[in-house]
N, C-alpha and C positions, 0 to 999 in steps of 0.2 A: 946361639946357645940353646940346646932341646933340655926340657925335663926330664929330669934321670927316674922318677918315680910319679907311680897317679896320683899320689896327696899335692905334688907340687902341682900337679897341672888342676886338680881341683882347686887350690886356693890364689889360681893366678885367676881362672877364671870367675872364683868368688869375688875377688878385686875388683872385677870388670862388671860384672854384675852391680858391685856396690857404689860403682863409679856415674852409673849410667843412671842413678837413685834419682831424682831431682831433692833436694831436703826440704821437709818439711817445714810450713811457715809457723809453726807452734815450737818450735824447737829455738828458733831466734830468743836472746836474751831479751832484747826489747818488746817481743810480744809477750814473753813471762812475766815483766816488770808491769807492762800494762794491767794484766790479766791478775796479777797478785796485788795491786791495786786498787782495782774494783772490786775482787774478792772481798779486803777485807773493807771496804765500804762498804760491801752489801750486806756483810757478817754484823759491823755495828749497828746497821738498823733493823736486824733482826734480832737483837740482843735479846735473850728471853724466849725464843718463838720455838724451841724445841729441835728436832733431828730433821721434821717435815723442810722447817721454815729455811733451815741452814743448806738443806740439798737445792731447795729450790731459789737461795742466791748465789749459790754458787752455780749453778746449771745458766740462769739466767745472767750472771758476770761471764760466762764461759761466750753463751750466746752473743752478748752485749760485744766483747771482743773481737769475736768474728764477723760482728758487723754486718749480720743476716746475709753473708756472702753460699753460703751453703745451705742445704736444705733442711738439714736437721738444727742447725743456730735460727732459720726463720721458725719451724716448726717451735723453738722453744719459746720465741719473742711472743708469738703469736700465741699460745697456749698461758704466756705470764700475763698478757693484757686481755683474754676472757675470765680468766682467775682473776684481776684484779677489780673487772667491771660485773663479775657474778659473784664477788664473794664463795665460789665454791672449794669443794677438800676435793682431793685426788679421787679418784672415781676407779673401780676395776674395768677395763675395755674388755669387753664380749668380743673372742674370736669367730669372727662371721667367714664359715667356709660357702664355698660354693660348689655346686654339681659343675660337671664339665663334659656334661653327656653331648655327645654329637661334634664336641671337639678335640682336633688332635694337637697331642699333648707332644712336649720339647722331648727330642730324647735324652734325659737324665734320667740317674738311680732315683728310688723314692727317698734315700736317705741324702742326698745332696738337697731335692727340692724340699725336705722339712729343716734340714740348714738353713738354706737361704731364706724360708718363710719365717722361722725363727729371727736371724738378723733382720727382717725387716720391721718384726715387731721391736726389734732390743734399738735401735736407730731411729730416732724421733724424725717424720714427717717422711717414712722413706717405705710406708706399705704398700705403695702403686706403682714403684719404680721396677723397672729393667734390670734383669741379675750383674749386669756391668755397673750399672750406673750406683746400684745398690752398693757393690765392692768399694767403688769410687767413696761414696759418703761414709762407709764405714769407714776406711780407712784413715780418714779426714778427724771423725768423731774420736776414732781410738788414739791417736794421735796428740787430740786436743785434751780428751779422759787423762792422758798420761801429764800433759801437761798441770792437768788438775792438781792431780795426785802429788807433783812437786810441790806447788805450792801450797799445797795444804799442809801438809810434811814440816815445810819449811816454817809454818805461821806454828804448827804443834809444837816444832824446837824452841822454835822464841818464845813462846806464851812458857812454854816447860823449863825453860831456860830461865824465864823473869822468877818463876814462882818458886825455884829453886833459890835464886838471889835472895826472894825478900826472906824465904824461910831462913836462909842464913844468917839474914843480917836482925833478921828477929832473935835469935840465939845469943847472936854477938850482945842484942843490946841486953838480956835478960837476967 
């Protein structure tokens, strides 16, 4: 049997494309229920600590998860335990360029290489890596960001959810 048009023969080979994925280890239920978890364990002992306190347990549940298998989860573990033993706030990072005089450059656009130096900043622990290796972790990180995003989602319905109940049942009693 041939395809009678190009939309079929694009979405066969989309298929095959999507087939050949391996799926992501953030995407399993068991890792969300872990990771939702420890989220909101982290969330209770920062009860009070503001937007700072609450990004940086859930970043560090995220990390904690992945079980510093990846570079940007060790990058975060490693960054919660100098925070913890300096007592210090978030700090702005100075982008330190360098001259490249006398050497030859990849041939890429310039607007690909401030992509990628871009992603290496936005990618915790990934500003010395190789433009592959770089693609690799981000991948990884946007993957796990996503998985964040459910569960936080998911923790906003139920708290919105409870506080809808009790305002009702305050009604009822009143």
């Amino acid at each position: 049997m041939t395809a009678s048009s190009p939309s079929e023969c694009r979405s066969k080979t989309a298929d095959a494309g999507r087939k050949d994925q391996r799926p992501t280890k953030w995407r399993t239920a068991a890792q969300q229920r872990v990771y939702g978890r420890r989220l909101l364990d982290a969330l209770r002992a920062t009860a009070g600590g503001g937007a700072r306190a609450v990004k940086a347990a859930a970043d560090s549940a995220l990390a904690l998860t992945a079980r510093g298998q990846s570079r940007w989860s060790r990058s975060i573990l490693l960054l919660r335990r100098r925070r913890r033993r300096n007592r210090l706030k978030f700090l702005p990072i100075k982008d330190k360029t360098r001259s490249v005089r006398g050497r030859t450059r990849p041939a890429s656009s310039p607007r690909g290489r401030d992509r990628l130096r871009l992603l290496r900043r936005l990618v915790p622990g990934c500003r010395k890596l190789s433009a592959p290796s770089v693609l690799e972790e981000a991948a990884d990180y946007v993957a796990a960001l996503e998985m964040q995003v459910k569960a936080m989602r998911a923790l906003a319905d139920a708290f919105s959810g409870a506080r809808a109940a009790a305002a009702a049942e305050a009604q009822r009693g009143a």
